[in-house]
Short mmCIF file of the C-alpha atoms (twelve columns), coordinates in Angstrom:
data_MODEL
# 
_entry.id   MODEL 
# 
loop_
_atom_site.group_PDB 
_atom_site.id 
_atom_site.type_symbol 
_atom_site.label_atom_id 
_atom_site.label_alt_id 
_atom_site.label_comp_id 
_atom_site.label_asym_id 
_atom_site.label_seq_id 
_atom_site.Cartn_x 
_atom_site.Cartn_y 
_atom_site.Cartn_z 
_atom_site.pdbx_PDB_model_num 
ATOM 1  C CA . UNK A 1  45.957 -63.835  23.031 1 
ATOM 2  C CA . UNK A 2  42.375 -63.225  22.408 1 
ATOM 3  C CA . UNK A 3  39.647 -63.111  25.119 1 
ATOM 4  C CA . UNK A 4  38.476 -66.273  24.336 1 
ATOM 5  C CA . UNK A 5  41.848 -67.896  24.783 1 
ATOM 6  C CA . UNK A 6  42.282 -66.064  28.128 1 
ATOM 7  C CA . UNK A 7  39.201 -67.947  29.643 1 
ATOM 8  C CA . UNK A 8  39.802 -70.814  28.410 1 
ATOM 9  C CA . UNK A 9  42.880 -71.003  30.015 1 
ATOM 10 C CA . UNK A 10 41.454 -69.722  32.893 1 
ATOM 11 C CA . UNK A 11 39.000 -72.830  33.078 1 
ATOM 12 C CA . UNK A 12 41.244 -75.259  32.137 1 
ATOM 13 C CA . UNK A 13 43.228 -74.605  35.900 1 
ATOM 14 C CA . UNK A 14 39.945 -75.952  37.449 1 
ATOM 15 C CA . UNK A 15 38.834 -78.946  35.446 1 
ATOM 16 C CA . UNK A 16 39.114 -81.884  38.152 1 
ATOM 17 C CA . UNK A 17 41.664 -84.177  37.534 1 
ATOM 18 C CA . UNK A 18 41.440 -87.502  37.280 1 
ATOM 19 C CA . UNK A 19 40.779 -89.253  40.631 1 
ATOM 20 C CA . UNK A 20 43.714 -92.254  41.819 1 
ATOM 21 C CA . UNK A 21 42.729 -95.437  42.559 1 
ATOM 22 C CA . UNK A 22 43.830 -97.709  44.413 1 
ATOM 23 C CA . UNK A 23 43.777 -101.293 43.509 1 
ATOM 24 C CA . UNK A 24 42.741 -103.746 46.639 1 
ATOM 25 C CA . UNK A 25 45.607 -106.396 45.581 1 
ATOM 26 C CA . UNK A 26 48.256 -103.555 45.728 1 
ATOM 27 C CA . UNK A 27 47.571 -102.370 49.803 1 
ATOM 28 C CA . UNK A 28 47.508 -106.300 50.536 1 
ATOM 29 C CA . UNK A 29 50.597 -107.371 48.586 1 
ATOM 30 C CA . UNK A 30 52.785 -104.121 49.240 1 
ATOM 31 C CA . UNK A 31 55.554 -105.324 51.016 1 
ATOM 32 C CA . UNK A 32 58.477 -103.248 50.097 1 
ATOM 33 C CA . UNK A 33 59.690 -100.185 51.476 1 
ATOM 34 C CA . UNK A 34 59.132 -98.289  47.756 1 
ATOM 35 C CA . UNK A 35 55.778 -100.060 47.229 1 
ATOM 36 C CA . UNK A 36 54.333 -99.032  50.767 1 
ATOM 37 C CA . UNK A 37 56.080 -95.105  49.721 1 
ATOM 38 C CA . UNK A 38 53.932 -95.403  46.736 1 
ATOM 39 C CA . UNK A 39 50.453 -96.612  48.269 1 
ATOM 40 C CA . UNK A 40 50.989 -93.860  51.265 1 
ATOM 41 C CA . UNK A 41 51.809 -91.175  48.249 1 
ATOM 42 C CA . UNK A 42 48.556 -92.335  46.382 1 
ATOM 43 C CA . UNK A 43 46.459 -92.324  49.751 1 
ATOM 44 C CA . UNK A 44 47.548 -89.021  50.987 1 
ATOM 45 C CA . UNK A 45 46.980 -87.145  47.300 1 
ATOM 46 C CA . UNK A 46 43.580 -88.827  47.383 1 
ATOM 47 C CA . UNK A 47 42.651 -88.446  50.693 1 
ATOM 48 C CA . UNK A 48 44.692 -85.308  51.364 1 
ATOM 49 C CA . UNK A 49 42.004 -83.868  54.198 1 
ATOM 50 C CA . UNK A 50 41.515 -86.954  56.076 1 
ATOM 51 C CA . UNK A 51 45.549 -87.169  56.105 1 
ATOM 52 C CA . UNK A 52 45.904 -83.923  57.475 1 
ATOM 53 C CA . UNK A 53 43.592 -84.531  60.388 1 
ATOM 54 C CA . UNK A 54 45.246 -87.914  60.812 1 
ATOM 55 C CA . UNK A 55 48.678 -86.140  61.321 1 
ATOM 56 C CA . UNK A 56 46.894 -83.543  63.611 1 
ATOM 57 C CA . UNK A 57 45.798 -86.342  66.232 1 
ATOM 58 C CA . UNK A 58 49.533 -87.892  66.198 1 
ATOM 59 C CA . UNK A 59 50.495 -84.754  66.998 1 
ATOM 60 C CA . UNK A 60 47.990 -83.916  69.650 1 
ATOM 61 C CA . UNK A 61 49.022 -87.160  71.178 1 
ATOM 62 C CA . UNK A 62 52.444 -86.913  71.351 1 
ATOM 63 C CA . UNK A 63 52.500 -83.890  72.776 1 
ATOM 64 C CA . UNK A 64 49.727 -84.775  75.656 1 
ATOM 65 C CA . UNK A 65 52.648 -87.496  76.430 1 
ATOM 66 C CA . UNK A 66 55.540 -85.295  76.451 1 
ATOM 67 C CA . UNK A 67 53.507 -83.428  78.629 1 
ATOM 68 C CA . UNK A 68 52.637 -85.737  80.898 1 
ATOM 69 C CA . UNK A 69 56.094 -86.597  81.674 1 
# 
């Protein structure tokens, strides 16, 4: 493998990938348990930061109850 190949490959691990979208009529119609898996799979890929600091305040919260108990 040649230099050239070797950086190449090396860039190729940080092109961006495509961005998911979400279409609007698929959060209003998804009524099923695999369709709401899928839009909550899509969101949390996407949005992986604000889901992590989502999970974080659950957390926080439901410990402050236990705790209060």
């Amino acid at each position: 493998m040649s230099d050239n190949d070797e950086v190449k490959a090396q860039l190729s691990k940080f092109k961006k990938k495509p961005k998911l979208t979400v279409p609007a009529d698929f959060i209003d119609n998804a009524k099923s348990y695999d369709d709401k898996l899928m839009l909550v799979k899509i969101l949390s890929e996407k949005e992986k930061n604000r889901v992590i600091l989502m999970i974080k305040s659950m957390l926080k919260d439901a410990v402050a109850k236990r705790d209060k108990k």
